[in-house]
Every structure is written in C-alpha cells, then in structure tokens.
C-alpha positions as a Markdown table, in Angstrom:
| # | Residue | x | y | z |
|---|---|---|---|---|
| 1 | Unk | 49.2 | -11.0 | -126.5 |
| 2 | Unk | 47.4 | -10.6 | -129.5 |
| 3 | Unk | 48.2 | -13.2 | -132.4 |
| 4 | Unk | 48.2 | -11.5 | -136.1 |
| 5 | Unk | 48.7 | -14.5 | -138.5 |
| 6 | Unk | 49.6 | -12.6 | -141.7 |
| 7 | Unk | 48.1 | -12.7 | -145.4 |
| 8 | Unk | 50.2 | -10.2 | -147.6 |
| 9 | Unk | 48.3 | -9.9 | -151.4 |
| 10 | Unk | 50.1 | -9.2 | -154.5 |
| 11 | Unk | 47.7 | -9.4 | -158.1 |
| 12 | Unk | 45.0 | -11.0 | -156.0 |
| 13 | Unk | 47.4 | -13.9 | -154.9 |
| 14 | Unk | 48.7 | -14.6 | -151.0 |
| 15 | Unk | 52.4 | -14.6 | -151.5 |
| 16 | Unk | 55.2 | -14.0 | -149.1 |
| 17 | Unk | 59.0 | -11.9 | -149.7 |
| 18 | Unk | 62.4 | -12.3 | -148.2 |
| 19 | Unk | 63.2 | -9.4 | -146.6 |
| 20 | Unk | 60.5 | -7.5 | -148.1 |
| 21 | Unk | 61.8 | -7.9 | -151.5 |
| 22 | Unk | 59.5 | -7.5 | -154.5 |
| 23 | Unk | 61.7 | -10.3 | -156.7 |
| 24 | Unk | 61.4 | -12.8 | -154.4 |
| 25 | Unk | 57.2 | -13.1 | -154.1 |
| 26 | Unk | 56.2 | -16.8 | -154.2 |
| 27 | Unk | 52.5 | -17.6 | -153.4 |
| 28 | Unk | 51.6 | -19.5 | -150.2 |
| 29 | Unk | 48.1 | -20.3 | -150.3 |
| 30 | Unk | 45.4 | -20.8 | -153.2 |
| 31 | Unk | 43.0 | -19.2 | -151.6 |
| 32 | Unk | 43.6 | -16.2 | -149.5 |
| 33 | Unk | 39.8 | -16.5 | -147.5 |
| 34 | Unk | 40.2 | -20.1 | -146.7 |
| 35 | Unk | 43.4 | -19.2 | -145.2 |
| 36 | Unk | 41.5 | -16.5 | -143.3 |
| 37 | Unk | 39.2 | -19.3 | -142.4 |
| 38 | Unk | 41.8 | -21.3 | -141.2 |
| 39 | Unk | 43.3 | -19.1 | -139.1 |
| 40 | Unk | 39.6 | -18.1 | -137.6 |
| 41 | Unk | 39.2 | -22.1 | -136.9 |
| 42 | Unk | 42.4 | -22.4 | -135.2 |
| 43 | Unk | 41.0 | -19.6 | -132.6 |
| 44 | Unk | 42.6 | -16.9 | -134.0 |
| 45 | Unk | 40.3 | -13.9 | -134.0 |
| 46 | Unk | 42.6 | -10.8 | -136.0 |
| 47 | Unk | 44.2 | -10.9 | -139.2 |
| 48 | Unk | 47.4 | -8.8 | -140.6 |
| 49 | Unk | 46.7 | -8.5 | -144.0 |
| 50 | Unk | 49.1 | -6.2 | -146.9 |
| 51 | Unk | 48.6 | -4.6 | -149.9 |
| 52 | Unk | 51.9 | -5.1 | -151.4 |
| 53 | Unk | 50.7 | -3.4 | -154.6 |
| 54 | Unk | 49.3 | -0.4 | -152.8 |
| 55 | Unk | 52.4 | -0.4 | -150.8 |
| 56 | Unk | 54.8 | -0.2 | -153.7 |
| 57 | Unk | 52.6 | 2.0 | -155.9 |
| 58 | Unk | 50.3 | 3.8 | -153.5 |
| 59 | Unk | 47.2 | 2.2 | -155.5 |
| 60 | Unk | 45.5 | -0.4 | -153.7 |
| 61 | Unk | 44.5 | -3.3 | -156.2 |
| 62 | Unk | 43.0 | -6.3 | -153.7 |
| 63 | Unk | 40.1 | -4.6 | -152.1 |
| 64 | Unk | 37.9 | -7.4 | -153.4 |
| 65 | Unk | 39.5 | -10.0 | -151.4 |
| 66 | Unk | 39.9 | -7.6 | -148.4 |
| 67 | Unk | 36.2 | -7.1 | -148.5 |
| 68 | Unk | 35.5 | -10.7 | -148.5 |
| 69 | Unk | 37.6 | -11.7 | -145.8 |
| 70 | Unk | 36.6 | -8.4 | -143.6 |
| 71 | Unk | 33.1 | -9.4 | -143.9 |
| 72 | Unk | 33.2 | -13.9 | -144.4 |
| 73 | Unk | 36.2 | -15.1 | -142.3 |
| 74 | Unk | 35.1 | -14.0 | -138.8 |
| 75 | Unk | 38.4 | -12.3 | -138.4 |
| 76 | Unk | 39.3 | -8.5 | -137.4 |
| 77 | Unk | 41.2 | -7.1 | -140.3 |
| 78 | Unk | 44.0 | -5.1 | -139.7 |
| 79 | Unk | 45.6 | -3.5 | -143.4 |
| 80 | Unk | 48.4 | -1.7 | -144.5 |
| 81 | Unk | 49.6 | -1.1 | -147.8 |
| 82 | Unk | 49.0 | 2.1 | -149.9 |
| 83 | Unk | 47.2 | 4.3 | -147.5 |
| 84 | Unk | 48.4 | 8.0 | -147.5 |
| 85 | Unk | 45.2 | 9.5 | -147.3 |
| 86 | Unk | 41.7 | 10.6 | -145.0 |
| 87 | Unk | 40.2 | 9.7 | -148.2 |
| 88 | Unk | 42.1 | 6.5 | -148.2 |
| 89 | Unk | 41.3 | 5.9 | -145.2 |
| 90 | Unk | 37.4 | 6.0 | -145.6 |
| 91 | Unk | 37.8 | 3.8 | -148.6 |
| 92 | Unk | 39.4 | 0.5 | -146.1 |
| 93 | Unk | 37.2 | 1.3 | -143.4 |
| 94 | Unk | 34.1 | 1.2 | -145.6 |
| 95 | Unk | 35.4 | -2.2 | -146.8 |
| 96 | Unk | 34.8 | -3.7 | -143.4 |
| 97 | Unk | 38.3 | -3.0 | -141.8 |
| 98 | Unk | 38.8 | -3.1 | -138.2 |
| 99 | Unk | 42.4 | -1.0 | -138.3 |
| 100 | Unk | 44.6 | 0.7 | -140.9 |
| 101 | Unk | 48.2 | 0.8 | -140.9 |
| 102 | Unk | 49.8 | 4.0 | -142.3 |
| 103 | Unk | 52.9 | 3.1 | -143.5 |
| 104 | Unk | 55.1 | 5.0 | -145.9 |
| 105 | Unk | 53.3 | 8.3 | -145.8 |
| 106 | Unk | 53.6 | 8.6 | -142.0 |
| 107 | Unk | 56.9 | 9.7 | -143.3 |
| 108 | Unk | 55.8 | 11.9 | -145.7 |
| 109 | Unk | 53.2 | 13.7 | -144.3 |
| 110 | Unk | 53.1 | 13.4 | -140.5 |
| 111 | Unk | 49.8 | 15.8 | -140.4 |
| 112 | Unk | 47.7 | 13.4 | -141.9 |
| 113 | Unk | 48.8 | 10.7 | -139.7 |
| 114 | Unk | 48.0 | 13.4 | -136.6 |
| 115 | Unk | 44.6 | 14.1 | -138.6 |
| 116 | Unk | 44.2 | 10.0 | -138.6 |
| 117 | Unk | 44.6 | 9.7 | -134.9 |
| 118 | Unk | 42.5 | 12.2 | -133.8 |
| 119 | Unk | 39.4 | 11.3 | -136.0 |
| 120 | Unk | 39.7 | 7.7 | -135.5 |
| 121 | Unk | 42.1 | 6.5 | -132.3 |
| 122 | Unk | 42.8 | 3.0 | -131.9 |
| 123 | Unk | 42.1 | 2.2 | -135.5 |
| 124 | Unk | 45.0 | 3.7 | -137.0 |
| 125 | Unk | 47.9 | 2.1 | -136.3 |
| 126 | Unk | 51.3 | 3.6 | -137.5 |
| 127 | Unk | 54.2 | 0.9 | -139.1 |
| 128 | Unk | 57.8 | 1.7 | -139.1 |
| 129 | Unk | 59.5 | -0.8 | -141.1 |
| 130 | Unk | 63.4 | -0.5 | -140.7 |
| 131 | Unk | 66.7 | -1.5 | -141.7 |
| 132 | Unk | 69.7 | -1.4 | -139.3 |
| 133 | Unk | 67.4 | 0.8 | -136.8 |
| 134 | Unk | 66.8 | 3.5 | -140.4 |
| 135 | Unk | 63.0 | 3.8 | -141.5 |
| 136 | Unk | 62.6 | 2.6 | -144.7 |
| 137 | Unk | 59.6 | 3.5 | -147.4 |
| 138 | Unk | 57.3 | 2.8 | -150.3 |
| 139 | Unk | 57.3 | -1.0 | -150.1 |
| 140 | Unk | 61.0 | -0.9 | -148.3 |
| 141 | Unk | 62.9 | 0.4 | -151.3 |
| 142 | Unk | 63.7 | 4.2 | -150.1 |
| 143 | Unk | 65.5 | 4.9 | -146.8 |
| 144 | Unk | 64.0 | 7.8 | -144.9 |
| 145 | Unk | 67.3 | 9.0 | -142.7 |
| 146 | Unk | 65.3 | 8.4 | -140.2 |
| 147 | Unk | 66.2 | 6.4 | -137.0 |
| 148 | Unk | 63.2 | 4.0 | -135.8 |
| 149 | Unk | 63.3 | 5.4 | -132.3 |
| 150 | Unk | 63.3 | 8.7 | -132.7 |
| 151 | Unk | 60.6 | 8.0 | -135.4 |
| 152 | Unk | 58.4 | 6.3 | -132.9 |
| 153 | Unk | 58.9 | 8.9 | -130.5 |
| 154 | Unk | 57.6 | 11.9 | -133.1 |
| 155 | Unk | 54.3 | 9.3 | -134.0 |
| 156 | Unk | 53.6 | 9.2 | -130.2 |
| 157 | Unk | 53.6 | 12.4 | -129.8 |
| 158 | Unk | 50.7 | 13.1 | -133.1 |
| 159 | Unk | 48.4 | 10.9 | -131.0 |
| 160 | Unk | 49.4 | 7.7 | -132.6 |
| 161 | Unk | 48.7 | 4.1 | -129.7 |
| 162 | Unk | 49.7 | 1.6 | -132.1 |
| 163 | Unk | 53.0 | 1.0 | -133.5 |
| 164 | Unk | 53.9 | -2.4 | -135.6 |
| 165 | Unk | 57.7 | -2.5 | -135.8 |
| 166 | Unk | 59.3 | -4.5 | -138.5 |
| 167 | Unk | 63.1 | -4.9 | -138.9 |
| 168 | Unk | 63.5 | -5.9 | -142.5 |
| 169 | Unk | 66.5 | -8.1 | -142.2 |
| 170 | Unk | 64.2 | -10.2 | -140.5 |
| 171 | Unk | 61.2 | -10.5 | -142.5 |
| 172 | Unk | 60.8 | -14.4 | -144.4 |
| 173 | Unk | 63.9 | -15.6 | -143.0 |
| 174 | Unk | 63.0 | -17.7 | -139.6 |
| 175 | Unk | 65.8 | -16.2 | -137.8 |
| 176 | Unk | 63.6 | -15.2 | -134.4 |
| 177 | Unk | 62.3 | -11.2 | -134.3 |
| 178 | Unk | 64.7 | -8.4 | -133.1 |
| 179 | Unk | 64.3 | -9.2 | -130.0 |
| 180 | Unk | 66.8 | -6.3 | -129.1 |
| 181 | Unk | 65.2 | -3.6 | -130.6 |
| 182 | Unk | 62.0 | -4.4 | -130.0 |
| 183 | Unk | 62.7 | -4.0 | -126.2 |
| 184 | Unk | 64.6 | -0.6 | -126.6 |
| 185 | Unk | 61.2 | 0.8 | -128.5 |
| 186 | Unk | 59.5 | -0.3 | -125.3 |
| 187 | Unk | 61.5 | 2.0 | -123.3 |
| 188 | Unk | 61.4 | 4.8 | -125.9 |
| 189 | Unk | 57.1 | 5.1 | -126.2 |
| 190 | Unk | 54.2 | 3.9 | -124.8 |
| 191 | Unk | 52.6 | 2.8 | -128.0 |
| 192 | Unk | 51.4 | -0.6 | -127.7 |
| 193 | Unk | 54.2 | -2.6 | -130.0 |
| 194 | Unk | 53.3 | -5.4 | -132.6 |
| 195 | Unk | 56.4 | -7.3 | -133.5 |
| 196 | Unk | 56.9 | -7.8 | -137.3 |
| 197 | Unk | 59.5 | -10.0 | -138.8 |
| 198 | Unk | 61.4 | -13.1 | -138.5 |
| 199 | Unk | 59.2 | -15.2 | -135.8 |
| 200 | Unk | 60.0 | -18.6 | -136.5 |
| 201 | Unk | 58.4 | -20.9 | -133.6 |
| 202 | Unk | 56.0 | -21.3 | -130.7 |
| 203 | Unk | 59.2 | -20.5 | -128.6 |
| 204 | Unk | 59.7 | -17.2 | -130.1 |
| 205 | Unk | 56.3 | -16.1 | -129.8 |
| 206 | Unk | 56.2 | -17.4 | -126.1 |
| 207 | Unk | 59.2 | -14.6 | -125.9 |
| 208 | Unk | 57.6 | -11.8 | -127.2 |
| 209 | Unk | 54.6 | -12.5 | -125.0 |
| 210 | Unk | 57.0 | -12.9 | -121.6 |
| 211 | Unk | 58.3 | -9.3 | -122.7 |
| 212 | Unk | 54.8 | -7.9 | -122.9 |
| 213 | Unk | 54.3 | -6.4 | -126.3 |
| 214 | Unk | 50.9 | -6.5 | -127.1 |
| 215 | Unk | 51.0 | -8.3 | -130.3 |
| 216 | Unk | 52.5 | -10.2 | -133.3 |
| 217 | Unk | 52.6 | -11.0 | -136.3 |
| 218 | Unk | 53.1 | -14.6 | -137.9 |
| 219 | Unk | 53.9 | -14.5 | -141.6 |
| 220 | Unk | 56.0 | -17.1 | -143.2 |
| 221 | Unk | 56.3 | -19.8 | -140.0 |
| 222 | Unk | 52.5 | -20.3 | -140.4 |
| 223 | Unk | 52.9 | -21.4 | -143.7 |
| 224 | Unk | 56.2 | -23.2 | -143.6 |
| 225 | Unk | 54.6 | -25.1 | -140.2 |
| 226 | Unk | 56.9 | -24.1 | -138.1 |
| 227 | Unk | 54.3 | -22.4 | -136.2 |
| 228 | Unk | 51.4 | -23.9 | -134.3 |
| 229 | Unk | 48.4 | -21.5 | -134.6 |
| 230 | Unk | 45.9 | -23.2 | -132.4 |
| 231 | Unk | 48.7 | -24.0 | -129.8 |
| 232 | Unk | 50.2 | -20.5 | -129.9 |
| 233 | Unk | 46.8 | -19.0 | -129.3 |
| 234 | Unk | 46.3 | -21.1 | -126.0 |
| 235 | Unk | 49.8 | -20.1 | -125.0 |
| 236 | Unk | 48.9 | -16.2 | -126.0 |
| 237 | Unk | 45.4 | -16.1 | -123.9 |
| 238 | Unk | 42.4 | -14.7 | -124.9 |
| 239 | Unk | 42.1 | -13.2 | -128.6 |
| 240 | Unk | 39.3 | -10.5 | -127.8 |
C-alpha cells in the first residue's frame, strides 16, 4: 500500500482543519519542504499535498512551494485543491506534479473530468469527499445531493482509475478511517481507493493495508506522533 503523508497549504503555511473546517486551521510545521524532506528520509517516496485556498476559491495561491517540493524533496507530488480545468491542469503538471486530484468540479462538470482521464490516465485522480455517504464541494461547504457510491460509480465509468475517498467526519479527529464505507466503495468500483480521513495509528494503517486499498493518506497523526512514518512504511512494503 502506498503511504501519502499529507501537507495541506493555506497563505503559504502547512496547517491542518477539523473536519475540513476553514475556522479551525492551525499550522503544523514551519516549513512545509523540510517536512517534505522529512517524510522523504523516513522512506516515504509520495506526498498528498492541498491547496486549501484553491480549494475554497478555485484560485490556487501556493504554487511556489508546490514547485519546490515537486522538484527538491525527492517526493511524488500528488495535489488537489482548485483544479476545474484542462488549463488547470497544465498549470500543476508543468510545476512538476506527478498527479492531480479533481475535486469539486468533478461535480460540476463531469466532461472535463472524462476529458482529464483520457488525455492523461493514471495522473488524474478523482476525490469524493463526503458527509454521511453525501458528496460535498468547494472546500466541503456545499452538499452536492449526491450519494458517494453512486458518485464513484459515474467517475468510473468517464475513465477515472483513481479515487481518494474522504469521510469528513473523520478528517483531524484520530478516530480510525471509515473503515465501513471504505469497504462498500470496494465492492461498488474498481478504481484503486486512497483512504482519506481520521487514521490515527500504525494499527489503523496496518487495517487498511490487510483490506487491500491501494493507498492512504496520513494527515494530522504524523504530526501529532501518533504515527510512525518510517515504521509504517516497512509495514506498507515497497513505496515505488
């Protein structure tokens, strides 16, 4: 399984939310490319970074420090956060990007996520972010209608392999992922599945990786220690 410790960037600054909630950013680390270096050293070899002001307002404002860790830290970056375009798209890529996460406007306009799968494949990846099982948009403050499987189902069909599923209730809170409804999006696609949200230890990443999903994402445990990198990385197998 493939570990994505997490940098989220807000004015420049790592910071992290409760349950994805814009009032509640605190910063985590000083330096968001030592942290990338950190993670690199403790044999991590992807990243999960997110524009969390292009995800509100649609207008990236940390390509800078994307660029730098893209191109210094050794790491594979994988970023969401404001990108509803082709053009968008071009703009991360040519930053050094390894994937892009279409997030908010894979609701909005499915043809461009279609469009995104067939020019570039395996490095688009589609996120569905939801709260009890509803998709929710535009930095998780509008709720779509629409139920997360039935969601997934209608990405898989535009050509979308990736999916990174994130139920909001868990996000920042330590509580263990969705264990639940992480397994019955296994059973609804054959996307491969990135859990999002609420890991909180070594044991509940050593659950994910016993179900099979092929990755996830460590946000808040890293940097409240409650996670072991370097030991979870041994435990996932090989980061290539």
């Amino acid at each position: 399984m493939i570990l994505f410790p997490a940098i989220d960037l807000k004015n420049g600054k790592a910071v992290r939310l409760y349950k994805g909630e814009f009032s509640t950013a605190h910063q985590v680390a000083d330096d968001p490319l030592a942290t990338a270096r950190a993670f690199y050293a403790a044999g991590a070899r992807y990243i999960h970074m997110v524009d969390l002001d292009g995800a509100r307002s649609g207008s990236r404002q940390n390509g800078a420090i994307v660029q730098a860790v893209a191109k210094e830290s050794g790491l594979k970056v994988e970023l969401g956060g404001g990108i509803r375009s082709m053009a968008d798209l071009e703009d991360v890529f040519a930053l050094g990007v390894w994937r892009c996460v279409i997030g908010s406007a894979a609701v909005s306009d499915p043809d461009f996520v279609r469009e995104a799968a067939a020019k570039y494949g395996e490095r688009v990846a589609v996120g569905i972010d939801a709260m009890d099982g509803i998709v929710k948009t535009a930095g998780w403050e509008r709720s779509s209608g629409l139920n997360y499987l039935d969601f997934a189902k209608s990405m898989e069909t535009m050509g979308v392999k990736t999916i990174i599923f994130t139920d909001i209730a868990t996000d920042g809170m330590l509580s263990g992922p969705s264990f639940d409804r992480l397994a019955a999006l296994q059973k609804t696609v054959a996307c491969h599945i990135t859990a999002s949200g609420g890991v909180s230890s070594n044991a509940d990443l050593d659950q994910l990786n016993a179900m099979g999903l092929y990755g996830a994402i460590i946000g808040k445990a890293y940097y409240a220690g409650t996670v072991d990198l370097a030991a979870a990385v041994k435990e996932a197998g090989e980061q290539c």
